[in-house]
N, C-alpha and C positions, 0 to 999 in steps of 0.2 A: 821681611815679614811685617810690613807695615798695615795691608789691608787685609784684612783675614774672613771678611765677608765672602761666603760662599765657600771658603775652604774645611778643609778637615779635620777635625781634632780627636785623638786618642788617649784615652784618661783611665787610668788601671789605678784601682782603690775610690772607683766613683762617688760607692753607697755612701760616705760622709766626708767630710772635715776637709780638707784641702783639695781632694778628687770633685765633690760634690760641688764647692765654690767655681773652682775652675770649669766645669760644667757651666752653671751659671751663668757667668760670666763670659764663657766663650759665645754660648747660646746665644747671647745679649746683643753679639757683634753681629750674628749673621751665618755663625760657623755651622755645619754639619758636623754631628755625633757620634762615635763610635764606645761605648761608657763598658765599662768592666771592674765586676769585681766578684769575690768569694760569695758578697751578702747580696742576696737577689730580692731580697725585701727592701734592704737598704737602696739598691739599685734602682728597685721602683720608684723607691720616697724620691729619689733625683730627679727621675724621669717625671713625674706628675708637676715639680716643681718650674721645670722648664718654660721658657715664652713658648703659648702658642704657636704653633706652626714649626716649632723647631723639627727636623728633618734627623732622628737616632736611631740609632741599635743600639741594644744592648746584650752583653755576655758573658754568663758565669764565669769564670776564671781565677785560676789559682796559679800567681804570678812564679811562684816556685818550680811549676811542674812546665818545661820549655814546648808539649804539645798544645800547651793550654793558648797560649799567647802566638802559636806559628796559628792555630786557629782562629784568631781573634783577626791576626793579619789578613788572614784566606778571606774572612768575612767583609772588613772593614774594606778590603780591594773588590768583592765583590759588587759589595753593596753601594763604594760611592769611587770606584776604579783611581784611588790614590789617597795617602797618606800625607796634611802637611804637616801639622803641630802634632809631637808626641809626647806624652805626661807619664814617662815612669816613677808612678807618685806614690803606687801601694808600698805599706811602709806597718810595720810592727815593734813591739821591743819589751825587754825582757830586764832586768835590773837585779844586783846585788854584789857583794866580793866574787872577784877572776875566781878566786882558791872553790869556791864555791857551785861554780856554774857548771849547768849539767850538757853533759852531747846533746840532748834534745834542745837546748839552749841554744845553743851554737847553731845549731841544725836547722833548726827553726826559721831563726834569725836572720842568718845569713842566705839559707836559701829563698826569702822574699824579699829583704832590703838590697843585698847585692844582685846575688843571680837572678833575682827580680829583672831588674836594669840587664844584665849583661842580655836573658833572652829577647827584652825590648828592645833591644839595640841589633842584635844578631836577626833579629822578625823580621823589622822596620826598615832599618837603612839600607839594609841592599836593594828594596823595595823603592825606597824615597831615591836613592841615585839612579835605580834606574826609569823612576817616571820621569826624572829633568825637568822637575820644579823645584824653587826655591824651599825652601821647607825647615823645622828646628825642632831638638830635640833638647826637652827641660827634663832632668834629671831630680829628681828629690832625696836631697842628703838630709843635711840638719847642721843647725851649730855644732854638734859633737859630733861632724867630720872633720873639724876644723882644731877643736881642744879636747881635752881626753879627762872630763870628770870624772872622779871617782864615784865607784856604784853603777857605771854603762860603760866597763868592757865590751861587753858583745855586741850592745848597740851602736858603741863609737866604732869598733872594728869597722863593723857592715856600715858604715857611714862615712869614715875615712876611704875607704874602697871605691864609694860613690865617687868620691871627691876627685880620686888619683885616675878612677876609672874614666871620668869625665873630660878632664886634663888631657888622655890621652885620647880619648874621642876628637875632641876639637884640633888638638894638632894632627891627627890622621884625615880626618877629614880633609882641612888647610892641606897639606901636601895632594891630597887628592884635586885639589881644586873646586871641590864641592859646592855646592851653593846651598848646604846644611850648615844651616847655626847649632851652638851646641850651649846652653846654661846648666849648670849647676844649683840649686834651691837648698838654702842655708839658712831655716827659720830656728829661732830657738822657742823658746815653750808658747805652747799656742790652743787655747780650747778646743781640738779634736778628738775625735774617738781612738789615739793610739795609745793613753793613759788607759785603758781600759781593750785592748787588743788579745789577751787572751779568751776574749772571746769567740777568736775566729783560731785558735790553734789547736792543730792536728790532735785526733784521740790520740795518735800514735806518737806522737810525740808531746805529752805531756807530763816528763818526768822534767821540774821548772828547779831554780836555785831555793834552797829551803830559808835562804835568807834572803830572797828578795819580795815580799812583799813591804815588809818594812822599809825600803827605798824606794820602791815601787808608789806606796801611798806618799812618802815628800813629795817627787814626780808629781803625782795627780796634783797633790796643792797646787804646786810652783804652776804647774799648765792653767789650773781653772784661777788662778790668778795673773795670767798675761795680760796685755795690754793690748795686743792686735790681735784681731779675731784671723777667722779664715778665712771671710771672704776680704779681710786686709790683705793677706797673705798673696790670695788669690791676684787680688788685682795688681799688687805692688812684683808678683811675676810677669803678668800680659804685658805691664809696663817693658818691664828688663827683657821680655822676649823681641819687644817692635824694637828697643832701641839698640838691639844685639849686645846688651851687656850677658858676659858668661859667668861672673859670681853674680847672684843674687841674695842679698843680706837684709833681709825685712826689719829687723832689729839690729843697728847700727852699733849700739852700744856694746855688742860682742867684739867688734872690730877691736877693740881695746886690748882685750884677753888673748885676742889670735897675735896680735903684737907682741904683749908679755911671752908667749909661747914661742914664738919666733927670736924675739930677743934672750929666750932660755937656751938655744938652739945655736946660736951665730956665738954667744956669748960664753957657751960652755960651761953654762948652769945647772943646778938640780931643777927640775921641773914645777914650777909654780903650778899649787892649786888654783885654777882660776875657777871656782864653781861660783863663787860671788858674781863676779864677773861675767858669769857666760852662762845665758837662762837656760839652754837644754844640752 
């Protein structure tokens, strides 16, 4: 996936923050469009933002719900007959004590961070193998797939999931013989609109942890004081996608934490807080 002029990219959580950069960015090279997300106002702020002439669609979608995304598919084949680059990016989160957290919590959560991803992957790729082009599939976890802060249970859960789930994409593929790359996206805190995501959660499911706003506002800090933006983000992925790297760790300084964790692990330790450590 070195020249990506003229090919196709797919981006679920477009309307801002990581969706929206990779937009951008992709735009920038030459890519065709397929952009989605819940927020269709947001959606638009993407789309006007775009280089002239860029060639998109765009599609309400609600990554949770698997007709939402098989339709996004039907379009995106429609409208430009193949899929190469896919951004399972839409991404939410919720915060406070396990003991605490509610089913709608859970519910929530996991059905757009993880089964987000699974129906991207279940849409696309039988799709992408059977057009018999090269093609890659970036997956958006976070550092807390990788270590398990306290106060993001259910965010680490649906994050870890990414992670393993990704893992297992790549070697399924590999035995297929595939000519699908596969990455994983492991930022940790980063100025986007996921500090602020219930704004896009279901009436129906709005029964939240009654103790998590008080973790939830740290969060916000620790994000609106990162050190790489989005479209850092953004581009330090395009990077790891041409060079087929499959972790992608924007913030290096986590790697440190993932070790500690690992050395808890091999070592037959109690589990070190690494929240110092490890920005999201």
């Amino acid at each position: 996936m070195q020249d990506l002029a003229g090919k196709v990219a797919v981006i679920t959580g477009a309307a801002s923050g990581f969706g929206r950069e990779l937009a951008l960015q992709t735009a920038a090279l030459g890519m065709k469009l397929a952009l989605a997300d819940r927020d269709e106002a947001g959606l638009a702020a993407t789309v006007a933002l775009l280089p002239a002439g860029t060639e998109a669609i765009t599609q309400k979608v609600d990554v949770a719900k698997p007709d939402d995304i098989e339709a996004l598919a039907e379009a995106t084949y429609a409208r430009f007959g193949a899929a190469h680059l896919l951004f399972n990016n839409a991404g939410v989160a919720v915060a406070g004590p396990i003991w605490t957290t509610t089913l709608d919590d859970w519910k929530w959560v996991l059905d757009v961070n993880l089964m987000g991803v699974v129906h991207g992957i279940r849409s696309f790729v039988p799709r992408m193998l059977a057009q018999g082009q090269p093609a890659h599939v970036v997956n958006t976890a976070s550092a807390a797939g990788l270590l398990s802060p306290p106060g993001s249970s259910v965010y680490c859960v649906s994050k870890h999931g990414v992670v393993t789930l990704s893992e297992c994409l790549h070697h399924e593929l590999q035995l297929d013989k595939a000519a699908i790359g596969v990455s994983v996206l492991c930022p940790a805190f980063v100025p986007t609109g996921i500090g602020h995501s219930e704004r896009n959660r279901p009436s129906d499911l709005a029964d939240a942890n009654p103790l998590g706003e008080a973790y939830a506002e740290a969060v916000r800090k620790a994000i609106a004081a990162g050190k790489l933006t989005a479209a850092d983000v953004a581009r330090i992925t395009l990077e790891g996608v041409r060079a087929g790297r499959f972790y992608i760790l924007p913030h290096q300084a986590i790697k440190a934490a993932v070790e500690i964790r690992f050395r808890d692990i091999l070592d037959d330790r109690l589990p070190t807080n690494t929240l110092r450590a490890s920005p999201r």
